[in-house]
DSSP file (Angstrom, degrees, kcal/mol; ACC not computed):
  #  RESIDUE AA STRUCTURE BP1 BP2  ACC     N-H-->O    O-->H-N    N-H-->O    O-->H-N    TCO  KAPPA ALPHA  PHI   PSI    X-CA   Y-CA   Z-CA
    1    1 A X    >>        0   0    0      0, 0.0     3,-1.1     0, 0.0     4,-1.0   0.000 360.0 360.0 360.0 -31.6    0.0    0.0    0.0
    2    2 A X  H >>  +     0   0    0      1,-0.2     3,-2.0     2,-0.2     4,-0.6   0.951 360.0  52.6 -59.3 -42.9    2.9    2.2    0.5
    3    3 A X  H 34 S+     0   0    0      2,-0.3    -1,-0.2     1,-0.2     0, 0.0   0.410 103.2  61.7 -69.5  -8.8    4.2    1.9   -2.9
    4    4 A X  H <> S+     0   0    0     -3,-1.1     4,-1.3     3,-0.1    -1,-0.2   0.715 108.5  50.1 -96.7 -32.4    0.3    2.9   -4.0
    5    5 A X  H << S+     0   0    0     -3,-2.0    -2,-0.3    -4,-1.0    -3,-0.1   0.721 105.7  45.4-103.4 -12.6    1.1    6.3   -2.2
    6    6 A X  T  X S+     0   0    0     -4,-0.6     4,-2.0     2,-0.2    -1,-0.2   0.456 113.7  53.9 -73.6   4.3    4.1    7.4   -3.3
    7    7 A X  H  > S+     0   0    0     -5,-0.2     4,-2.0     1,-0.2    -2,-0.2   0.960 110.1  41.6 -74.6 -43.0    2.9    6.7   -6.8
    8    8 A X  H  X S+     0   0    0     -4,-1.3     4,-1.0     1,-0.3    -1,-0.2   0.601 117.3  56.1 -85.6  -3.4   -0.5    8.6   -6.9
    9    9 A X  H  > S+     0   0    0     88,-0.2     4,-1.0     2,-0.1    -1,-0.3   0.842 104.9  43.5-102.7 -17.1    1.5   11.2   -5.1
   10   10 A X  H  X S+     0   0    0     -4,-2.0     4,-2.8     2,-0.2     3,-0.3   0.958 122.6  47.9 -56.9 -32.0    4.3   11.6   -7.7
   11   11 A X  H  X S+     0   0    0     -4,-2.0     4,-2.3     1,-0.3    -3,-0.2   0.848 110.8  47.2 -61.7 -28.6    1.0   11.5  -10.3
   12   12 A X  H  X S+     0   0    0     -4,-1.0     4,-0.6     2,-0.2    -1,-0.3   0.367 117.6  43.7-116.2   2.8   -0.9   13.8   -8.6
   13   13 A X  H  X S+     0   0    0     -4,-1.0     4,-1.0    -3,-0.3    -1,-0.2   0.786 109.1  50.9 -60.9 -47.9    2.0   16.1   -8.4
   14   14 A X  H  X S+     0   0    0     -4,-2.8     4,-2.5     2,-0.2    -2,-0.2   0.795 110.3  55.3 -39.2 -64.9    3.2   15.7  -11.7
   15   15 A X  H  X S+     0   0    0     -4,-2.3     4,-2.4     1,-0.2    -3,-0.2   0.995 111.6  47.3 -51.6 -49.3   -0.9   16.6  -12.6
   16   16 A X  H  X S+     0   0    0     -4,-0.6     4,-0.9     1,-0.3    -1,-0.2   0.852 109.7  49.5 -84.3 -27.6   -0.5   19.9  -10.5
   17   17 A X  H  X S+     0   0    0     -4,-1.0     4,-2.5     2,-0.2     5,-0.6   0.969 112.8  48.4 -37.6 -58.1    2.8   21.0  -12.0
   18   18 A X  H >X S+     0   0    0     -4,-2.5     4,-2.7     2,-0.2     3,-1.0   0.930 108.7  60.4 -47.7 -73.3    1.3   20.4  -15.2
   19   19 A X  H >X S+     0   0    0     -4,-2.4     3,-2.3     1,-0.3     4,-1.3   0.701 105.5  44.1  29.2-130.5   -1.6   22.4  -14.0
   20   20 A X  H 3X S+     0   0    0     -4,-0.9     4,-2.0     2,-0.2    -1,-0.3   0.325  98.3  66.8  37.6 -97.2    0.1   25.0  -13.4
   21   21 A X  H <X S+     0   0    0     -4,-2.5     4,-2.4    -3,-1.0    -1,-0.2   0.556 103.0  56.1 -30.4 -42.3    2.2   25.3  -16.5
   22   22 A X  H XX S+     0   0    0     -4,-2.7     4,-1.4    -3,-2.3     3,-0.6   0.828  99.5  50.9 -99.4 -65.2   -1.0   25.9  -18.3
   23   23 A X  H 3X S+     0   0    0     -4,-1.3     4,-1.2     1,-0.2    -2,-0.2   0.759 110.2  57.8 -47.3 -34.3   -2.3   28.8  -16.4
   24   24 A X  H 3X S+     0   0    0     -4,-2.0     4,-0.9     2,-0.2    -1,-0.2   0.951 107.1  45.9   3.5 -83.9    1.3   30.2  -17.2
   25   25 A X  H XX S+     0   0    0     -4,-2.4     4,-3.9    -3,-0.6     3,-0.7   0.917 108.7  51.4 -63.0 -42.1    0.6   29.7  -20.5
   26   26 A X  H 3X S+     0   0    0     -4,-1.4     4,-1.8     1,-0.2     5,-0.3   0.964 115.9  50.9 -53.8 -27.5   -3.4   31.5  -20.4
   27   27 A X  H 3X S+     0   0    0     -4,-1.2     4,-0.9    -5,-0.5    -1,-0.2   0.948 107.2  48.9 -66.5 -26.0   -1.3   34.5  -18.7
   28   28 A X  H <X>S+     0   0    0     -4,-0.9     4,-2.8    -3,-0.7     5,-0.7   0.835 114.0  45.0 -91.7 -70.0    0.9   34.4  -21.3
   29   29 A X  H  <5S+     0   0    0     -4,-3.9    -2,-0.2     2,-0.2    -1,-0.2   0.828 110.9  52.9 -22.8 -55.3   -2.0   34.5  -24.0
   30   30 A X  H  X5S+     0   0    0     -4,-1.8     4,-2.5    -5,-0.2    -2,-0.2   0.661 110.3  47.6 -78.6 -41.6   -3.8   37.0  -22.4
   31   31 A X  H  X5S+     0   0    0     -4,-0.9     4,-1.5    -5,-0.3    -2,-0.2   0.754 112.9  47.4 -94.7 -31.4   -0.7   39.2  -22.3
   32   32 A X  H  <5S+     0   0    0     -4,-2.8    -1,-0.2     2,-0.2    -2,-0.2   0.565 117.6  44.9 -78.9 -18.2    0.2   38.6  -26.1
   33   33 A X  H  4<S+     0   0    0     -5,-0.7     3,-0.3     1,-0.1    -2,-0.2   0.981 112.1  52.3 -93.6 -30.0   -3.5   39.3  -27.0
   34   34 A X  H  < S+     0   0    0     -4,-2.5     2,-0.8     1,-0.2    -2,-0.2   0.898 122.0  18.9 -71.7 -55.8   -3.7   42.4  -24.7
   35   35 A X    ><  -     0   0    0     -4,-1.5     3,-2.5    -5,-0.2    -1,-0.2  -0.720  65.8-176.6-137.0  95.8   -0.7   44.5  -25.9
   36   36 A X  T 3  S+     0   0    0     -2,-0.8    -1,-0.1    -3,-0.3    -4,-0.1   0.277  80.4  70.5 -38.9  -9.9    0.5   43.5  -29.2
   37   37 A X  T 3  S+     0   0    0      2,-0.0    -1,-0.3     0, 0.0    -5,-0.1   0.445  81.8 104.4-107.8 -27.1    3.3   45.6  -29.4
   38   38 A X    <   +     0   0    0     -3,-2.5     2,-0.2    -7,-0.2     0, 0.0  -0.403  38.2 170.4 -64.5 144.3    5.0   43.1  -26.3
   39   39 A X        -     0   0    0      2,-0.0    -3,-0.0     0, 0.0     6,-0.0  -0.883  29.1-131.4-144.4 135.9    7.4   41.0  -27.6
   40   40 A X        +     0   0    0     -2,-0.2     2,-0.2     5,-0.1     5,-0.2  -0.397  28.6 176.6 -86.9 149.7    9.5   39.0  -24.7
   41   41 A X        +     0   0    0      3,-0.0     2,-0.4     4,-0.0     3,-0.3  -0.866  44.7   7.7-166.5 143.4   13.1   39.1  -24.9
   42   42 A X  S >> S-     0   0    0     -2,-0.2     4,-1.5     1,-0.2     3,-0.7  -0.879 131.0  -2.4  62.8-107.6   15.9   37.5  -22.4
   43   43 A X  H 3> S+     0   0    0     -2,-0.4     4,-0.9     1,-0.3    -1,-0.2   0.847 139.7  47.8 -92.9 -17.2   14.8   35.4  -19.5
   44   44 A X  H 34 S+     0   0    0     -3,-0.3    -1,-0.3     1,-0.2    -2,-0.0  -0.238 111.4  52.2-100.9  42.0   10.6   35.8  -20.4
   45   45 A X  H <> S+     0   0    0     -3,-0.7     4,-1.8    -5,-0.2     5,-0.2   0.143 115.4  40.3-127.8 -33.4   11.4   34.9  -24.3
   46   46 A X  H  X S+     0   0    0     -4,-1.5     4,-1.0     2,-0.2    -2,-0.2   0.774 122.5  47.0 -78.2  -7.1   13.4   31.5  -22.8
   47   47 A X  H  X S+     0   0    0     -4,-0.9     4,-1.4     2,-0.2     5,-0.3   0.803 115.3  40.8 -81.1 -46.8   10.3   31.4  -20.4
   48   48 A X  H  > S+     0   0    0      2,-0.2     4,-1.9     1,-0.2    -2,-0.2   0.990 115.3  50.0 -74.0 -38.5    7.6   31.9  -23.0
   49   49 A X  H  X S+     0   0    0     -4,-1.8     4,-1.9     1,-0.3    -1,-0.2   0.961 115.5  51.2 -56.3 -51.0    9.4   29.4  -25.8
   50   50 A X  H  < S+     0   0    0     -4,-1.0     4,-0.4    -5,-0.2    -1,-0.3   0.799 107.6  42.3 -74.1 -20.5    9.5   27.1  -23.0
   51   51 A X  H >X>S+     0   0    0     -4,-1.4     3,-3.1     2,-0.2     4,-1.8   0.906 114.1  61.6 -85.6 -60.2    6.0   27.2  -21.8
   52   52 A X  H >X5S+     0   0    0     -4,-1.9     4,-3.0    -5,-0.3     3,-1.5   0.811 109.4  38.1  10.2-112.9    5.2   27.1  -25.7
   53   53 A X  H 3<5S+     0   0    0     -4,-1.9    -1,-0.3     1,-0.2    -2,-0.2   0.278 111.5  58.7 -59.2  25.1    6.8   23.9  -26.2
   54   54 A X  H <45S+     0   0    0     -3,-3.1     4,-0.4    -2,-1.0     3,-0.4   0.769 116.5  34.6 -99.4 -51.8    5.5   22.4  -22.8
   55   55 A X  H <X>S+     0   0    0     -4,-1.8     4,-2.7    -3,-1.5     5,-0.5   0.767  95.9  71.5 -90.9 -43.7    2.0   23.0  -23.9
   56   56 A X  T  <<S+     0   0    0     -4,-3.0    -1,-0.2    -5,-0.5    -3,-0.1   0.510  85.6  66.0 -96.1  43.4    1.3   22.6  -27.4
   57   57 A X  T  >5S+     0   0    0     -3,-0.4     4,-0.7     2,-0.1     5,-0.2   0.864 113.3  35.0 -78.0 -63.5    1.6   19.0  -27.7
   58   58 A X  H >>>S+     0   0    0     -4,-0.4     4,-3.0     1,-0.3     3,-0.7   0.878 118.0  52.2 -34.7 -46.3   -1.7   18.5  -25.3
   59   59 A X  H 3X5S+     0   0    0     -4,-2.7     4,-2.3     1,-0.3    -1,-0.3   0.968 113.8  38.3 -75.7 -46.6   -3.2   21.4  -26.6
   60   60 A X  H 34<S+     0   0    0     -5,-0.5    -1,-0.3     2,-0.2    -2,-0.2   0.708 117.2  58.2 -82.9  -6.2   -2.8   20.2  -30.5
   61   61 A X  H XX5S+     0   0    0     -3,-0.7     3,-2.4    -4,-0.7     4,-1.1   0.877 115.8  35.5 -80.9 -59.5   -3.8   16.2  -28.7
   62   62 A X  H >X5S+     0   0    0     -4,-3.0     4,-2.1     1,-0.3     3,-0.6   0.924 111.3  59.9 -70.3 -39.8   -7.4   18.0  -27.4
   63   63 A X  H 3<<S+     0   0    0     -4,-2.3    -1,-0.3    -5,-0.5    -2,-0.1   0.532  97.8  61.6 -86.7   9.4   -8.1   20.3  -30.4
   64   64 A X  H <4 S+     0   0    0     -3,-2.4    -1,-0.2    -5,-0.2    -2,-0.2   0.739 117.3  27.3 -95.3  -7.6   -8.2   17.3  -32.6
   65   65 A X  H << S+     0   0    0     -4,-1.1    -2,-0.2    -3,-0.6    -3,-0.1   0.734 124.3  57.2 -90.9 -21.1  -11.0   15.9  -30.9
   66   66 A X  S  < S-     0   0    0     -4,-2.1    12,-0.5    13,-0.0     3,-0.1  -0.191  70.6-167.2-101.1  28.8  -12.5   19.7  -29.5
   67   67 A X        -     0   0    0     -3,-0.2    11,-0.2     1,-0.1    -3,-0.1   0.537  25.5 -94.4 -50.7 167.9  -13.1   21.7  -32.1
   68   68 A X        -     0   0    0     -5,-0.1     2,-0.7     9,-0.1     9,-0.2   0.032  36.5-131.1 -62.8 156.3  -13.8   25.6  -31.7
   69   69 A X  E     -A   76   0A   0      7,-4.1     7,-1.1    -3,-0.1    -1,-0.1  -0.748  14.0-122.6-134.1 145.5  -17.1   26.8  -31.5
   70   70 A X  E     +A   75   0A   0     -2,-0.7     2,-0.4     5,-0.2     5,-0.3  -0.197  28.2 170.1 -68.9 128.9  -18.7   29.7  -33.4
   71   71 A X  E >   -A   74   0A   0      3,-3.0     2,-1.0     0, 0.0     3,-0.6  -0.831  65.7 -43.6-139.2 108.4  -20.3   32.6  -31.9
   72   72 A X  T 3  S-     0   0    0     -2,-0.4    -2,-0.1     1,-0.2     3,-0.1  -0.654 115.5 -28.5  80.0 -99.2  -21.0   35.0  -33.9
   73   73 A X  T 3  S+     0   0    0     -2,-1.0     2,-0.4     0, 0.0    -1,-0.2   0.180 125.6  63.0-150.0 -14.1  -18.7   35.8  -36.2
   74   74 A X  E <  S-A   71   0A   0     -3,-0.6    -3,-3.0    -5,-0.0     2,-0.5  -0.751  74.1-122.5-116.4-173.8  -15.9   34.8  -34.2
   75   75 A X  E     -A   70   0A   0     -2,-0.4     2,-0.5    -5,-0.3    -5,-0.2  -0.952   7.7-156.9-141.7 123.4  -14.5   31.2  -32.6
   76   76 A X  E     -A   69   0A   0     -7,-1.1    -7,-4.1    -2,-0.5     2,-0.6  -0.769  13.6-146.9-104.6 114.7  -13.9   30.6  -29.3
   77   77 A X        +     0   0    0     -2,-0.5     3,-0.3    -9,-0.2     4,-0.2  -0.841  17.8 179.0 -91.5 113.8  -11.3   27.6  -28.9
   78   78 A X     >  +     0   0    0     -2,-0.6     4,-4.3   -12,-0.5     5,-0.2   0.261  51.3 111.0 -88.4  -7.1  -12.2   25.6  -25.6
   79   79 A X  H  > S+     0   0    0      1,-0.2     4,-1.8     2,-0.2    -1,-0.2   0.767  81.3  48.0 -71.5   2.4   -9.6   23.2  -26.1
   80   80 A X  H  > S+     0   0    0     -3,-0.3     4,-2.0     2,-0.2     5,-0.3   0.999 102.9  56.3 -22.6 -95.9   -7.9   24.9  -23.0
   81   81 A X  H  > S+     0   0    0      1,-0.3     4,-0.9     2,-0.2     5,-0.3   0.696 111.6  54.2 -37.1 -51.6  -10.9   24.9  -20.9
   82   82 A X  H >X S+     0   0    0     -4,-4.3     3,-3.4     2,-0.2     4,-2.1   0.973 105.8  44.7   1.1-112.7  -10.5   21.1  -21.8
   83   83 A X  H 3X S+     0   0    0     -4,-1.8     4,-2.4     1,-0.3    -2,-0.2   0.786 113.2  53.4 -16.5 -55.5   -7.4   20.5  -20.8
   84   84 A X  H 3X S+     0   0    0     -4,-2.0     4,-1.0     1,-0.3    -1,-0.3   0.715 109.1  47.6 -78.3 -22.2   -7.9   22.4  -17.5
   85   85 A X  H <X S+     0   0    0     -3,-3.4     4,-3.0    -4,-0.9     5,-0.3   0.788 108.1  56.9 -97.3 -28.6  -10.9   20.6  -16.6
   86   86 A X  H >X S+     0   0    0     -4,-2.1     4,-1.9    -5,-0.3     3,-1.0   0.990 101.8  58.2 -59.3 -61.5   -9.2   17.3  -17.3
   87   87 A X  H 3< S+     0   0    0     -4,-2.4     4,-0.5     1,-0.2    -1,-0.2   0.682 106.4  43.5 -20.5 -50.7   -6.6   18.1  -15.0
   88   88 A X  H 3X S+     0   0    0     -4,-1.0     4,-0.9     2,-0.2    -1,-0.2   0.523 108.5  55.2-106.5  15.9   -8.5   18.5  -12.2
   89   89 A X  H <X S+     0   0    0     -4,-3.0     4,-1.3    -3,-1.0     5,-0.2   0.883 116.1  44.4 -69.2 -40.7  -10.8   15.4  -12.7
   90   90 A X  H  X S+     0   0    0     -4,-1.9     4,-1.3    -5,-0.3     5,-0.2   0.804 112.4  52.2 -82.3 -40.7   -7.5   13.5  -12.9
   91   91 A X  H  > S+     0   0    0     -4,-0.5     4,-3.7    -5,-0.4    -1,-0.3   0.968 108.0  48.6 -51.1 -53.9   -6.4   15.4  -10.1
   92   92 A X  H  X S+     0   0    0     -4,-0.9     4,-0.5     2,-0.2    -2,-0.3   0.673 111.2  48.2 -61.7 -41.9   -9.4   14.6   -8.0
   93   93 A X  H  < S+     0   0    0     -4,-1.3    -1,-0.2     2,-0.2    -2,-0.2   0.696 120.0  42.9 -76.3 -38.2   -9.4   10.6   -8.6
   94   94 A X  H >< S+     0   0    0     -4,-1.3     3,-1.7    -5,-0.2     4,-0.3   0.920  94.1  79.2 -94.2 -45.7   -5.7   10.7   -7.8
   95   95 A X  H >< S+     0   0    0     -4,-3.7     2,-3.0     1,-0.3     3,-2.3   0.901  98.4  41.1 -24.1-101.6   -5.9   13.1   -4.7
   96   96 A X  T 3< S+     0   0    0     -4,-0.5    -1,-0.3     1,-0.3    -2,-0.1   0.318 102.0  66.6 -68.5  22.2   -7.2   10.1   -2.0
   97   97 A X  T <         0   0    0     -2,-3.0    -1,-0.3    -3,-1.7   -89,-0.2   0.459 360.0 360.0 -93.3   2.0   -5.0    7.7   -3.2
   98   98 A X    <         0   0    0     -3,-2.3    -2,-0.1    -4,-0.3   -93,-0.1   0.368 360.0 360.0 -79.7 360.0   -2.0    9.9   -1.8
């Protein structure tokens, strides 16, 4: 049984890093869509490349099953909101095995 708790807590650590890492990246989103003119350069351009390539493998795994959906005349991409909820179901299942 011990061996049962340090696993589901390296997973369920592992999930909340991950976590994490993506709400990074929505700040990081938010902040490229809000002032256009930013472009990151030193240690937040090796921060943003790296949260970049942390994230869109999942993100391009969930938007082939999640496609956006239309409102209006624009499209609002959920496969985030996805991700994020997935995260803490997985969190949540993993959480009392710790």
């Amino acid at each position: 049984m011990e061996i049962v708790s340090i696993l589901a807590w390296v997973v369920h650590t592992a999930l909340l890093v991950s976590f994490y890492v993506l709400w990074a990246r929505i700040i990081l989103d938010f902040v490229r869509q809000l002032r256009h003119d930013w472009r990151p350069q030193g240690f937040w351009l090796l921060v943003s490349v790296w949260l970049m390539r942390l994230t869109d493998p999942p993100l391009r795994f969930v938007r082939r099953f999640v496609k956006p959906v239309r409102i209006g005349g624009a499209m609002l991409d959920i496969a985030m909101l996805v991700l994020l909820l997935g995260l803490l179901l997985a969190m949540t299942i993993v959480g009392p095995l710790r």
